[in-house]
N, C-alpha and C positions, 0 to 999 in steps of 0.2 A: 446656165445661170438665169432664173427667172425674177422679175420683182414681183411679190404679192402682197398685197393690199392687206388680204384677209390670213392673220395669221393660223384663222381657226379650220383652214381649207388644206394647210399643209400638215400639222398634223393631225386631222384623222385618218392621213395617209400612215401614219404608222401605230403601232403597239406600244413603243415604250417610247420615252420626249428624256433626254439629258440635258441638263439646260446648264449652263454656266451661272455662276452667283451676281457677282456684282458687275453691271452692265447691262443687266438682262437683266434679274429682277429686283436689284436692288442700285441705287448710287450712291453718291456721298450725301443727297439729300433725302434720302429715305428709300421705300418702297418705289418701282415705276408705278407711276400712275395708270392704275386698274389693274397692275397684276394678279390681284388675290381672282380678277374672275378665271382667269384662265385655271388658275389651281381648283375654281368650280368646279369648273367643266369636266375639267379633268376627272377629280375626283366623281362627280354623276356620271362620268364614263367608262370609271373605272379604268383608266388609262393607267401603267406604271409611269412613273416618271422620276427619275434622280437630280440631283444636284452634282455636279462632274465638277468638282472645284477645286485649285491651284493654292486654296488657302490651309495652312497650316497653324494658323496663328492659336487656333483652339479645336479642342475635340471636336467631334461631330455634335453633341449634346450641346455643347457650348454653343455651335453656329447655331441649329437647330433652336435653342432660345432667343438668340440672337432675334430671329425671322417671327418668334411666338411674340418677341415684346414691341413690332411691328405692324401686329394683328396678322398677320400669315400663318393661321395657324397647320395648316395642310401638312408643311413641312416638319415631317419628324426627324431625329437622328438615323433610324435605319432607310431612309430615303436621301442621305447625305453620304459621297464618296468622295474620299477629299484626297491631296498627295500625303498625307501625313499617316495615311492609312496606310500607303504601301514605304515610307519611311518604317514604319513599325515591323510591317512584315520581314524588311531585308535585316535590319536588327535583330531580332528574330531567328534569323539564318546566320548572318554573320558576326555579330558581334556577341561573346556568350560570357564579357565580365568585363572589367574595369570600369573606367569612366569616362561617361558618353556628354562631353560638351558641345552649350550651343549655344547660339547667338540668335536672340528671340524674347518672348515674353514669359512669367511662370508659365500662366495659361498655355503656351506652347509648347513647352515641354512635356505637357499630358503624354504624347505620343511615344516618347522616352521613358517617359516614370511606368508606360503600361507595358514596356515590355519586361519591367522590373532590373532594369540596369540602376545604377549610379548617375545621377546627372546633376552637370555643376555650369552653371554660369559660365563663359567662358573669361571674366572678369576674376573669378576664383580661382582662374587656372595660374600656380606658382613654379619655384624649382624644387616645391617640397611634393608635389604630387601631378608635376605634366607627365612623367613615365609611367604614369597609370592609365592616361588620357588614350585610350582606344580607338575614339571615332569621333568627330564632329562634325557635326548639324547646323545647317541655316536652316532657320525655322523661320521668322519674323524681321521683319522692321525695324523694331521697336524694342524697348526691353534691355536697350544696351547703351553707352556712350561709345558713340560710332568712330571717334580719332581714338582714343583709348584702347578700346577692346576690339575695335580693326585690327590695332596693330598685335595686339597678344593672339589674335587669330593668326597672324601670319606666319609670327616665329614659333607657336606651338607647331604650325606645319613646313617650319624650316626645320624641327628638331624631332619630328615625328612623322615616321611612316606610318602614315592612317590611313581608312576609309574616310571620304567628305560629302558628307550629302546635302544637296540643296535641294529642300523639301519645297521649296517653291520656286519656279522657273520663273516670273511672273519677273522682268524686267523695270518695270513702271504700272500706278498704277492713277486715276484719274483722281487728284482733289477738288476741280470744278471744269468748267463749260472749256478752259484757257488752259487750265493747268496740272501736272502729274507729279507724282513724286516718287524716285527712286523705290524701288521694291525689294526683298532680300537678295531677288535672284540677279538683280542689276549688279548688286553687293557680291555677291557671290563670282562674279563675273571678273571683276574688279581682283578680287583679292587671287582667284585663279588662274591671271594672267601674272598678278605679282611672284607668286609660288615657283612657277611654271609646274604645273600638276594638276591632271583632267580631275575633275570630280563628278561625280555620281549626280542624274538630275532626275527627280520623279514628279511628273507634273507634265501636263498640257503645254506642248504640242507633243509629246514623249509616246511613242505606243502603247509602253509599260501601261500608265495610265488607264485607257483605254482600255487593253486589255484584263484589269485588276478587273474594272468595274463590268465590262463582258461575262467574264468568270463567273462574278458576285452574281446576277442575275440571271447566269443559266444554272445556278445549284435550283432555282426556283422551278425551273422547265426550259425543256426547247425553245430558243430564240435564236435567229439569224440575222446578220449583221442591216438587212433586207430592214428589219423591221424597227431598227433602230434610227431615229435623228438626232445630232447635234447641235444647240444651238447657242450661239455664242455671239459675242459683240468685237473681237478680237480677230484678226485674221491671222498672227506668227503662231497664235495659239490653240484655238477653239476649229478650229477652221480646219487651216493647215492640221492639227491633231487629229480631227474626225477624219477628213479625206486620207492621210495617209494609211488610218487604222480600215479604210471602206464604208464610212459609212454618209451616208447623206448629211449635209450639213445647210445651217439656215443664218447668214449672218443678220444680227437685227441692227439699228441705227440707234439705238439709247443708249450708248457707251461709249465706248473708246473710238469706234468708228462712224462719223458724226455723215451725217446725208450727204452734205456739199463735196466730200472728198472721198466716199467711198467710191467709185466708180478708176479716180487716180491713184488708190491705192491698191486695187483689187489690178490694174495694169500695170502697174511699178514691182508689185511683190509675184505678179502670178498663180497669187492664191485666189481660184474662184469658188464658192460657195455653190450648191445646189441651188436656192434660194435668197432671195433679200427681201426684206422687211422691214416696215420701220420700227417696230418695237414685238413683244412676246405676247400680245396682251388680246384675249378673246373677250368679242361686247359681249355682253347677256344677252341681249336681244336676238344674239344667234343663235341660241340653244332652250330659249323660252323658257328662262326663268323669272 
């Protein structure tokens, strides 16, 4: 575990950069500040790089506007791999009809609508149509009234054996400098101790993850795990996720894991990073532009 100053020194050690979304290049107050250089650089280096993201709240098109109406414009949707991506694919595989509720926003259910299922609110869900209810999804946050259709989550899974996917593992997530707020997968956690019944989680720290997005970028050509870093603001997630999948990981300090206590948290959890850093962000003046 090294501290480095200069983020622009680690990776040109590698080929392709995975970066985590919000923490790393974005917070609740916008953009980090100077991150578009480092997507410079990048891009005059022709460097691959993705977005390795726990967000499901919208398609990749969607995030990827998200970051355009930011001025980022670097980021497109096929440089975005989110968990909702491999929500999709296991629907896909396992679920081939009825109807697939969630708890989330419309925009979130994109992931549902594309694999061409049925998907209903899980506030929609009645006793004139739960015996159709196949499989549900935590997608989002948001999108729902949380004592209400908490509780209709619980008894559609006291009265049905389903698949339950938590498409974001993501516990908590930061609203300022102080303070965080519940996440779905917090949510998630909650209602699957009430149940008593495992559900399915795809997302960072998960290998599944990791691996989706491996896959995705060697259809392109040969790449080894060698050549890959991840970097993230997160150590249960981003961190611990890279290192168990192999691959280098860099944690930065604009996020969730603030300067003064990453040192007591990286000793308390045992997750150590390749690298630390204070932020993602390459000067210009490194690369002469």
């Amino acid at each position: 575990m090294k501290r480095i100053e200069n983020f622009k020194s680690i990776i040109d050690k590698y080929k392709i950069i995975f970066f985590d979304a919000f923490g790393v290049i974005k917070t609740y107050q916008g953009l980090v500040p100077g991150v578009e250089k480092t997507f410079a650089y990048l891009e005059a280096e022709k460097k691959e790089f993705y977005i390795v993201t726990n967000d499901a709240s919208r398609s990749p098109a969607q995030l990827a506007d998200g970051f355009h109406r930011m001025g980022l414009k670097a980021i497109t949707a096929d440089h975005i791999i989110s968990s909702g991506m491999l929500t999709k694919e296991y629907l896909d595989l396992k679920v081939l009809d009825g109807i697939v509720a969630y708890l989330g926003t419309p925009d979130s259910a994109h992931y549902i609508e594309s694999s061409g299922l049925h998907t209903l609110p899980v506030s929609e869900v009645n006793s004139n149509n739960i015996d159709k209810v196949n499989a549900l999804i935590f997608l989002d946050d948001e999108g729902f009234n949380w004592q209400k259709d908490l509780n209709i989550a619980v008894n559609i899974l006291r009265k049905r054996t389903i698949p339950v996917i938590v498409a974001n593992t993501d516990r908590a997530y930061p609203l300022s400098v102080h303070d965080v707020s519940i996440a779905i997968g917090g949510i998630a956690s909650m209602i699957e101790s009430v149940v008593g019944k495992q559900f399915i989680r795809f997302g960072k720290p998960d290998s599944q993850m990791f691996m989706f997005a491996y896959d995705l970028i060697r259809e392109r050509g040969p790449v080894s795990k060698k050549d890959i870093v991840m970097v993230g603001d997160t150590l249960q997630t981003d961190i611990l996720g890279g290192n168990k999948f192999g691959l280098d990981t860099v944690l930065v300090l604009s996020g969730n894991t603030l300067p003064h206590d990453a040192d007591t948290r990286i000793r308390a959890t045992g997750i150590a990073p390749t690298y630390i850093c204070d932020n993602a962000v390459v000067e210009l003046g490194e690369f002469g532009f």
